[in-house]
Backbone as XML, in Angstrom:
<?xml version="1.0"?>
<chain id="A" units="angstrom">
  <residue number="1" name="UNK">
    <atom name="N" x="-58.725" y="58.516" z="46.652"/>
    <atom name="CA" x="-59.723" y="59.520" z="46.920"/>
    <atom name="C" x="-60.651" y="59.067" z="48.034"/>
  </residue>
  <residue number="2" name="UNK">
    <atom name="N" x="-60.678" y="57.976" z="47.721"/>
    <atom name="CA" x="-61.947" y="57.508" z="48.966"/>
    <atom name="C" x="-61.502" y="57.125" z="50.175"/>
  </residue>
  <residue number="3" name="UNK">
    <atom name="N" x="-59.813" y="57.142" z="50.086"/>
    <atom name="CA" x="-59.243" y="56.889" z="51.486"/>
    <atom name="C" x="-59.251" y="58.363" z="52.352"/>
  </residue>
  <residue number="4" name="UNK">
    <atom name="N" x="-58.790" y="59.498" z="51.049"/>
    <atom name="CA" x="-59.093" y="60.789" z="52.234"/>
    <atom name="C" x="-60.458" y="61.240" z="52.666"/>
  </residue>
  <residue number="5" name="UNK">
    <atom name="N" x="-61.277" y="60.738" z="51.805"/>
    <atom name="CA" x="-62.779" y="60.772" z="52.651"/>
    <atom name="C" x="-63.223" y="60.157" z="53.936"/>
  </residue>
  <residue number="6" name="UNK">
    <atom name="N" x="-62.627" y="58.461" z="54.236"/>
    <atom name="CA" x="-62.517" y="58.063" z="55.156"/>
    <atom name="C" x="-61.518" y="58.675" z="56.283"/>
  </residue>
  <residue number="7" name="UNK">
    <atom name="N" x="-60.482" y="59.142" z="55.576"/>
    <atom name="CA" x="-59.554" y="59.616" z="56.808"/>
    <atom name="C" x="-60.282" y="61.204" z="57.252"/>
  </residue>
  <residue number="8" name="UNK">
    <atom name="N" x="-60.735" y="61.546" z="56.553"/>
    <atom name="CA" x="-61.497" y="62.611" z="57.232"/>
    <atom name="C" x="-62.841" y="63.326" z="57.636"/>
  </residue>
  <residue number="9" name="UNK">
    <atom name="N" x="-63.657" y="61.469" z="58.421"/>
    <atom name="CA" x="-64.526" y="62.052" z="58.913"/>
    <atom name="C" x="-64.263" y="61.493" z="60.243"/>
  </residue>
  <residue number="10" name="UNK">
    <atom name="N" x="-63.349" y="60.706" z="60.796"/>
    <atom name="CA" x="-62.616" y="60.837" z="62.382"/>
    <atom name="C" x="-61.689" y="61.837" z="62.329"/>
  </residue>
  <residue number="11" name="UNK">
    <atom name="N" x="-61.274" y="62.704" z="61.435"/>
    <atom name="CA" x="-60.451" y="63.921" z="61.646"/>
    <atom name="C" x="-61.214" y="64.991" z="61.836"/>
  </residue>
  <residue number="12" name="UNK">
    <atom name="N" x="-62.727" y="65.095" z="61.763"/>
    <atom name="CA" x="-63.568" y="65.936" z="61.553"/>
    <atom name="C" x="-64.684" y="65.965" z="62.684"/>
  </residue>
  <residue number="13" name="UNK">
    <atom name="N" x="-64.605" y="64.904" z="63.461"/>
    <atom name="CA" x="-65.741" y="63.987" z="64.438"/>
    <atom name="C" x="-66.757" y="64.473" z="63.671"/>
  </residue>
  <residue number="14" name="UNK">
    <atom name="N" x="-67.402" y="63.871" z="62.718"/>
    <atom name="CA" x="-68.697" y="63.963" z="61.885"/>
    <atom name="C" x="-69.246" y="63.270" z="62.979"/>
  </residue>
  <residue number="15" name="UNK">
    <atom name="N" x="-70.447" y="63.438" z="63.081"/>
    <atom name="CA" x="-71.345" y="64.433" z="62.882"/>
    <atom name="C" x="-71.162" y="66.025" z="63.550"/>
  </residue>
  <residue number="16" name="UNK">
    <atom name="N" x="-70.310" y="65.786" z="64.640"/>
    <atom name="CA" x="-70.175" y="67.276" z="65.059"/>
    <atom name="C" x="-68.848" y="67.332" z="64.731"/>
  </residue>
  <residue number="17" name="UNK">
    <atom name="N" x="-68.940" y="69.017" z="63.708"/>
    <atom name="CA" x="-67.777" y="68.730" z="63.018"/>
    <atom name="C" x="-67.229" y="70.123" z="63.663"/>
  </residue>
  <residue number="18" name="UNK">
    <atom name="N" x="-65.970" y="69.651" z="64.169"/>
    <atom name="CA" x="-65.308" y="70.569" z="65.529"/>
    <atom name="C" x="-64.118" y="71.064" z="64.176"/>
  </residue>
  <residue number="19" name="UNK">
    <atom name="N" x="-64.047" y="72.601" z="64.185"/>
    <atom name="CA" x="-62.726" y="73.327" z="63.152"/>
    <atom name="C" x="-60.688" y="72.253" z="63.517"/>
  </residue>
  <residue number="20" name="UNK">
    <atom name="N" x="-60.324" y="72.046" z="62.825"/>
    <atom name="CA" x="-58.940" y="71.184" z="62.767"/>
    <atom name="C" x="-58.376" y="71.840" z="61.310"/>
  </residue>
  <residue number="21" name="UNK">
    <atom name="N" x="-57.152" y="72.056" z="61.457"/>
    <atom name="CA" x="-56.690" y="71.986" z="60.547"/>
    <atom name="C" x="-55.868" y="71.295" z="59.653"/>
  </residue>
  <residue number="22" name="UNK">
    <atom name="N" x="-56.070" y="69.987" z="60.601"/>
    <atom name="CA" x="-55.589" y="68.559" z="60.106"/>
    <atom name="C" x="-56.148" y="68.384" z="58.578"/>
  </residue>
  <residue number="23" name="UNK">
    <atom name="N" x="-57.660" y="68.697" z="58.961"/>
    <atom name="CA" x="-57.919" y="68.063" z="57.168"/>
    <atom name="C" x="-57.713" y="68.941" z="56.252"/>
  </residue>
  <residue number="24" name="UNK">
    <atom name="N" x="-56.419" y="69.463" z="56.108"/>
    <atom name="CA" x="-55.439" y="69.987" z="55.134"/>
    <atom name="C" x="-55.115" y="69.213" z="54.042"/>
  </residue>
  <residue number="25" name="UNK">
    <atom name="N" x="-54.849" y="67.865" z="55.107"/>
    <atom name="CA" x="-53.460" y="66.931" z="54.755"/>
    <atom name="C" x="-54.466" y="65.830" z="53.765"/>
  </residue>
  <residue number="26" name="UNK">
    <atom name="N" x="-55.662" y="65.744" z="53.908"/>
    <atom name="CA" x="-56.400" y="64.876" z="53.282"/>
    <atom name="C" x="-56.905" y="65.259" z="51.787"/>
  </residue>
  <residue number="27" name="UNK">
    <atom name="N" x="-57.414" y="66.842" z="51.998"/>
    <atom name="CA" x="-57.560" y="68.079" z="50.736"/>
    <atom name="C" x="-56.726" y="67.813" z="49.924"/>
  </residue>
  <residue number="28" name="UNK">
    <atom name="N" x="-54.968" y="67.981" z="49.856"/>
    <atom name="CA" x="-54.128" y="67.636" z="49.594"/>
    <atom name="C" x="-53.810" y="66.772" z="48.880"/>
  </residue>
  <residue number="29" name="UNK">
    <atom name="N" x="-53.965" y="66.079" z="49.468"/>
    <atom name="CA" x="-53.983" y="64.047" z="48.759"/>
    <atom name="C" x="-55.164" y="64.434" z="47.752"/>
  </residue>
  <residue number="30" name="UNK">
    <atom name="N" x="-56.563" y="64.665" z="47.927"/>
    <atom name="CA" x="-57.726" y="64.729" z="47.593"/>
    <atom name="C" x="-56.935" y="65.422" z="45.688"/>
  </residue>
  <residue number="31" name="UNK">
    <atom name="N" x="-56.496" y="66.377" z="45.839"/>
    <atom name="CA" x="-56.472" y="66.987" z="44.806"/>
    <atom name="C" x="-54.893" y="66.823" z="44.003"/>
  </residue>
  <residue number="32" name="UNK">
    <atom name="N" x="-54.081" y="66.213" z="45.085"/>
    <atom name="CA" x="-53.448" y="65.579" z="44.037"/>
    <atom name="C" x="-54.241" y="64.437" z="43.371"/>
  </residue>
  <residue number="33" name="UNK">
    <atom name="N" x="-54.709" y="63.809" z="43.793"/>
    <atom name="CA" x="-55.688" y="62.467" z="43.461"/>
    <atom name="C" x="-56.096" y="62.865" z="41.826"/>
  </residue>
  <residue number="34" name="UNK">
    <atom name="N" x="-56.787" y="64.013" z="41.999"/>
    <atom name="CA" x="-58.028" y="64.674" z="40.491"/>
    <atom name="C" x="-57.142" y="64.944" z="39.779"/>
  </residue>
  <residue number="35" name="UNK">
    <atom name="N" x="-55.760" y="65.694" z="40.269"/>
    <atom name="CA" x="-54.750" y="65.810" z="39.053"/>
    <atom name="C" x="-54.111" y="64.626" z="38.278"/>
  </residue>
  <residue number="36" name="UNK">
    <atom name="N" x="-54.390" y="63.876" z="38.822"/>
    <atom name="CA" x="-53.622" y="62.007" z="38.583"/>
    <atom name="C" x="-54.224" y="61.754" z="37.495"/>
  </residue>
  <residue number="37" name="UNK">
    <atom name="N" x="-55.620" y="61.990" z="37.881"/>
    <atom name="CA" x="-56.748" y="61.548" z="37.242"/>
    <atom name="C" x="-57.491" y="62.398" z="35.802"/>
  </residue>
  <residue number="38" name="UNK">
    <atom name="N" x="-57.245" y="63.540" z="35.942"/>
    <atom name="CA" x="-56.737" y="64.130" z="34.498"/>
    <atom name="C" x="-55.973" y="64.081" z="33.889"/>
  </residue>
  <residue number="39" name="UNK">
    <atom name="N" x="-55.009" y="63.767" z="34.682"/>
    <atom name="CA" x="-53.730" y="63.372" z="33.446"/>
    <atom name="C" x="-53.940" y="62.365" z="31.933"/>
  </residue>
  <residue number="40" name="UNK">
    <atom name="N" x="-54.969" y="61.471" z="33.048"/>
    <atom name="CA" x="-55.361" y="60.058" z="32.236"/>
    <atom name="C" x="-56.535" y="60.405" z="31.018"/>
  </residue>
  <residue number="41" name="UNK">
    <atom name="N" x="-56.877" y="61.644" z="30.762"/>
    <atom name="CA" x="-58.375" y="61.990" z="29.935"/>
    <atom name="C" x="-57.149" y="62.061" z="28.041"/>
  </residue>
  <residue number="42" name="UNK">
    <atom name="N" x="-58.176" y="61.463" z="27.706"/>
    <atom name="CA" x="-57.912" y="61.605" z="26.061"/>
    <atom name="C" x="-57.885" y="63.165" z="25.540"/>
  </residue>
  <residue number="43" name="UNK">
    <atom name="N" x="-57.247" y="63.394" z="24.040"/>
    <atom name="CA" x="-58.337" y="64.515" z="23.147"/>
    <atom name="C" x="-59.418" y="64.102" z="22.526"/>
  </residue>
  <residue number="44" name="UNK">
    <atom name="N" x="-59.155" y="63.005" z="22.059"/>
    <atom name="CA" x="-60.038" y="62.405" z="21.199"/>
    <atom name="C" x="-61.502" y="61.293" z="21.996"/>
  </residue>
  <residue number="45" name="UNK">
    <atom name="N" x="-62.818" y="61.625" z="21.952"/>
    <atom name="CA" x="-63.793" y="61.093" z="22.686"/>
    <atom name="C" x="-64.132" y="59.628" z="22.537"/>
  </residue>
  <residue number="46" name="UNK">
    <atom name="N" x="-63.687" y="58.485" z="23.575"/>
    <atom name="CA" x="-64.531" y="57.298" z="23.366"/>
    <atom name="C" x="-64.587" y="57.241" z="24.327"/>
  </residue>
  <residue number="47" name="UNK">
    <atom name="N" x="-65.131" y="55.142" z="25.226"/>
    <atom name="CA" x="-65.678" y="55.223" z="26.141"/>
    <atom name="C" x="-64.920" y="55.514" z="27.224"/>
  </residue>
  <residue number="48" name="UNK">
    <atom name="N" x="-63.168" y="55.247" z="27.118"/>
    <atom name="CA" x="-62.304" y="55.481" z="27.844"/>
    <atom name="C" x="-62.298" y="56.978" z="28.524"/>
  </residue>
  <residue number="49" name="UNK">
    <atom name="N" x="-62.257" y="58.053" z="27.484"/>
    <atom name="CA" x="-62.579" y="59.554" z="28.064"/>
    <atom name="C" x="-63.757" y="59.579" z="28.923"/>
  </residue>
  <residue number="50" name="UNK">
    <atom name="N" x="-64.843" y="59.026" z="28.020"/>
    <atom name="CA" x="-66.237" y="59.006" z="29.251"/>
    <atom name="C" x="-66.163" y="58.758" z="30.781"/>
  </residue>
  <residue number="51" name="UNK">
    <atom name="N" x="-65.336" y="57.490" z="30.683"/>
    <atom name="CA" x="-65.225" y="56.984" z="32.013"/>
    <atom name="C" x="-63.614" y="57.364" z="33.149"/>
  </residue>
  <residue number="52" name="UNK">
    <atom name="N" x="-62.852" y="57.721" z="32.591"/>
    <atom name="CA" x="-62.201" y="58.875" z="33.294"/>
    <atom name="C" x="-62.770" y="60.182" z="33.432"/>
  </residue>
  <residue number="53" name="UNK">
    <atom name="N" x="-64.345" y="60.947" z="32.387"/>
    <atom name="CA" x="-64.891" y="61.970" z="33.212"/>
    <atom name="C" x="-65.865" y="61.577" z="34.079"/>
  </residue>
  <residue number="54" name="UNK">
    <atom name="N" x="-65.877" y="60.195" z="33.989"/>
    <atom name="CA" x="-67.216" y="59.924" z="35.816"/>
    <atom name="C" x="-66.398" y="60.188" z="37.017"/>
  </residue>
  <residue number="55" name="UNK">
    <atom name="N" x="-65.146" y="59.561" z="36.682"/>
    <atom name="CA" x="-63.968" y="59.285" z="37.987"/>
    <atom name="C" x="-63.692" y="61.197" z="38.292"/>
  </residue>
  <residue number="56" name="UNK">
    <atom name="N" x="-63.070" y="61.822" z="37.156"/>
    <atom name="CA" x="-63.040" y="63.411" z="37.565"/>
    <atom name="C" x="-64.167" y="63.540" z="38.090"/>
  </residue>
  <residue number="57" name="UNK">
    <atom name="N" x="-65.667" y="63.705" z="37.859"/>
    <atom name="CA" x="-66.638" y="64.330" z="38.700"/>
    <atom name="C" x="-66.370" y="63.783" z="39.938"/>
  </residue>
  <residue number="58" name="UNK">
    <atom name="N" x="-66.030" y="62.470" z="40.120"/>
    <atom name="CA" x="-66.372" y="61.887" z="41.415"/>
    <atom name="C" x="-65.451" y="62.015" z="42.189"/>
  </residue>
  <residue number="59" name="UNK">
    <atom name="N" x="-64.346" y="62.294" z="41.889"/>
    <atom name="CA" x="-63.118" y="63.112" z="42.451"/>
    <atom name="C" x="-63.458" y="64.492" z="43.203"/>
  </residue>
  <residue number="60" name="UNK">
    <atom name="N" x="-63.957" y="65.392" z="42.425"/>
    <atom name="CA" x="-64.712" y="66.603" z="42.549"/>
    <atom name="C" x="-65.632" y="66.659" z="43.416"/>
  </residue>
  <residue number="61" name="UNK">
    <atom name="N" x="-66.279" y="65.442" z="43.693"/>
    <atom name="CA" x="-67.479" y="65.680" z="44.650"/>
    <atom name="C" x="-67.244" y="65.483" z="46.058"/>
  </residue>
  <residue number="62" name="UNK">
    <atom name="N" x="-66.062" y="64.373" z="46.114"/>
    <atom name="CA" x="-65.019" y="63.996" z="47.236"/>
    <atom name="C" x="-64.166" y="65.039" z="47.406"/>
  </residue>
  <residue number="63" name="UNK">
    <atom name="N" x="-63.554" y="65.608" z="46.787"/>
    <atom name="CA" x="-63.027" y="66.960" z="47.338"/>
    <atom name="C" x="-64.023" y="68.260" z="47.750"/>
  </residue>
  <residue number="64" name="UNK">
    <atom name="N" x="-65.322" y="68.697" z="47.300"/>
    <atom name="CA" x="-66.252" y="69.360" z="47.717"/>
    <atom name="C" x="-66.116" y="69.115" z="49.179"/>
  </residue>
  <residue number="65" name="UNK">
    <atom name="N" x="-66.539" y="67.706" z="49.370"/>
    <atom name="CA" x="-67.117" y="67.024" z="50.532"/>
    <atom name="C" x="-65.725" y="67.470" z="51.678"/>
  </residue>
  <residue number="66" name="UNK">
    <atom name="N" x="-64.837" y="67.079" z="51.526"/>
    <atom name="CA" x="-63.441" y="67.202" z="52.128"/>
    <atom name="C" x="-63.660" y="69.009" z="52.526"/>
  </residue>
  <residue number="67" name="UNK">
    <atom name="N" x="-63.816" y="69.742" z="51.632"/>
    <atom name="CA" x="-63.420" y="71.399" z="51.363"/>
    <atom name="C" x="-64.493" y="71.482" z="52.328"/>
  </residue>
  <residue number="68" name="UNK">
    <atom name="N" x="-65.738" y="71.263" z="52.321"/>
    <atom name="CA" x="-66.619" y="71.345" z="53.299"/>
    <atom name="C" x="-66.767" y="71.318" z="54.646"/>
  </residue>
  <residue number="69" name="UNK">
    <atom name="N" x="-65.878" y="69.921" z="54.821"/>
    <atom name="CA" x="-65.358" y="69.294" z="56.628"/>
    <atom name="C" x="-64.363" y="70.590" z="57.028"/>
  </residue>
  <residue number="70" name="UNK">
    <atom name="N" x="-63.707" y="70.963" z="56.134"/>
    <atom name="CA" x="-62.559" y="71.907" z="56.377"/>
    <atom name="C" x="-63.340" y="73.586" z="56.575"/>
  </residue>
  <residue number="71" name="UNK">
    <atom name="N" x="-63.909" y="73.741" z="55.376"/>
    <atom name="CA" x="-64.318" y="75.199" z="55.964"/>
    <atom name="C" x="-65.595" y="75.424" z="57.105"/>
  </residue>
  <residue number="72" name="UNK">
    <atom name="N" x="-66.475" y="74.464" z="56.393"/>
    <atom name="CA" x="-67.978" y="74.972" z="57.246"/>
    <atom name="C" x="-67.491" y="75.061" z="59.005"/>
  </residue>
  <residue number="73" name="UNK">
    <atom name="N" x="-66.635" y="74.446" z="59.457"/>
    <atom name="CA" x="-66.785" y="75.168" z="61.049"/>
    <atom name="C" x="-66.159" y="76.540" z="61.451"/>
  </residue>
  <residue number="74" name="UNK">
    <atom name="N" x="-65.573" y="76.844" z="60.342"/>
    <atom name="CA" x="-64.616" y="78.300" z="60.428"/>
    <atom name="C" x="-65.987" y="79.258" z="59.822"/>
  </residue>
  <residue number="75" name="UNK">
    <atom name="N" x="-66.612" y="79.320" z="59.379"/>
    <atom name="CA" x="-67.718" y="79.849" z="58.230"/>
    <atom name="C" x="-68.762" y="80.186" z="59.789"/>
  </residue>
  <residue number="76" name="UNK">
    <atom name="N" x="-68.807" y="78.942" z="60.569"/>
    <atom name="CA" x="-70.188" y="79.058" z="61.654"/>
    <atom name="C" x="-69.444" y="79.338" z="62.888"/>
  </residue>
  <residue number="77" name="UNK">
    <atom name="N" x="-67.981" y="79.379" z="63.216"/>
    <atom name="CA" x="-67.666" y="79.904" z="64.259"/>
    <atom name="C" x="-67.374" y="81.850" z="63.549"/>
  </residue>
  <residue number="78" name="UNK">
    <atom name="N" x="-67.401" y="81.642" z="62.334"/>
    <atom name="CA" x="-67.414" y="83.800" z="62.154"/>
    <atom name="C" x="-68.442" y="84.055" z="62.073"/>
  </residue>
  <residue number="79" name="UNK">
    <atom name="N" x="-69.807" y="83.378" z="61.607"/>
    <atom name="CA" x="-70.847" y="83.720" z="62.152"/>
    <atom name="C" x="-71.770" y="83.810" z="63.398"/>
  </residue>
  <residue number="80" name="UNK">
    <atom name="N" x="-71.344" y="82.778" z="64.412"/>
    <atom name="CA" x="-71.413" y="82.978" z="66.042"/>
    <atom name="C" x="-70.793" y="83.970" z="66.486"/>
  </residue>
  <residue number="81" name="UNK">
    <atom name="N" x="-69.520" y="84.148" z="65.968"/>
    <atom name="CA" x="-68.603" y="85.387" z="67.024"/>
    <atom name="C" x="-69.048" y="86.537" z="67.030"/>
  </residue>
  <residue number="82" name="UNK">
    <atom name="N" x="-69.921" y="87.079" z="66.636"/>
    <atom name="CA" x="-70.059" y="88.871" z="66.412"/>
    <atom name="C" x="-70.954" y="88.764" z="68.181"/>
  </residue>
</chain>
């Protein structure tokens, strides 16, 4: 997860984040990643479930972050174009 975060903020030139549709390929990874990572959750609650749901949120927040690099320049180039 934290490798497609790194791979996609030179796919993104953060701070100016120019539209690519490269960071597809990172999203991708990103969310196979969270599915990996649910697989691993219990039914039954101890500290093990707890701490595979820190890793899901934090999965989640890294894919936000990813979904973000990816849409927000498509979002502000349809709001420039009119």
């Amino acid at each position: 997860m934290l490798g497609s975060v790194l791979a996609a903020i030179p796919i993104s030139h953060f701070p100016h984040i120019r539209p690519t549709l490269l960071l597809i390929f990172p999203a991708l990874v990103a969310m196979l990643g969270t599915a990996e990572t649910v697989r691993c959750i219990q039914r039954r609650w101890s500290l093990y479930h707890g701490g595979v749901l820190l890793c899901i949120y934090m999965d989640l927040m890294a894919l936000a972050l990813l979904l973000f690099f990816l849409l927000y320049p498509y979002f502000l180039w349809f709001s420039t174009a009119r």
